[in-house]
N, C-alpha and C positions, 0 to 999 in steps of 0.2 A: 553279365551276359548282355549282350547287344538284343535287340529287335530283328528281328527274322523277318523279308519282304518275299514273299515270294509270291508271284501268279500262278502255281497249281492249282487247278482242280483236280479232285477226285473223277475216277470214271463212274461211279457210281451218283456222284452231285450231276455231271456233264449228263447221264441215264436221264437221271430226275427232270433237272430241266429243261434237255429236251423236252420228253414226253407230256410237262405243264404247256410250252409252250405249245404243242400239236393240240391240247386237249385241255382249254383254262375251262371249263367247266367244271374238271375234276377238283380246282380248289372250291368252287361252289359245296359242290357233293361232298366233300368231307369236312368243311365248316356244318353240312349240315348233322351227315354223319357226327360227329364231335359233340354236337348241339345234343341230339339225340339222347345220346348214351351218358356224355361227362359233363357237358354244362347245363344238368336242368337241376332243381333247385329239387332239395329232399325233406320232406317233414321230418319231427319228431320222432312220430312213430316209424319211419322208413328207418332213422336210424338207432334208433332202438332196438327191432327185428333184427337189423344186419348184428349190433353188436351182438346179441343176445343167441344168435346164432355159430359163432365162432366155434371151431372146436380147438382145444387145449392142444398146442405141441410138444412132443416129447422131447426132452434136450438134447438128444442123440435119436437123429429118426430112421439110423442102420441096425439100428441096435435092436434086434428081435426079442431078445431074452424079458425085455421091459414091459409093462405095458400099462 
């Protein structure tokens, strides 16, 4: 198979960057957002609690009769 060249965009990419370009701040606020929540660094103990926190899945989770 060849290489496929095409200039489409999406209307949903064309959405997007519109709206960065009206609004670049918004990449600020979600670098920070992001920062916040997913890139900050976790002890030991944070992940220890999380694991130790899990609950067990049933291999089938329709399956009422199980438990």
């Amino acid at each position: 198979m060849g290489r496929v060249i095409s200039d489409y965009v999406s209307d949903h990419t064309k959405f997007i960057d519109e709206a960065l370009a009206e609004n670049p701040a918004w990449v600020e606020d979600q670098a920070k957002g992001r920062a916040l929540w997913w890139d900050r660094p976790q002890t030991l103990d944070e992940l220890k609690r999380s694991d130790e926190s899990k609950v067990a899945q049933k291999s089938y989770p329709y399956d009422v009769t199980t438990k």
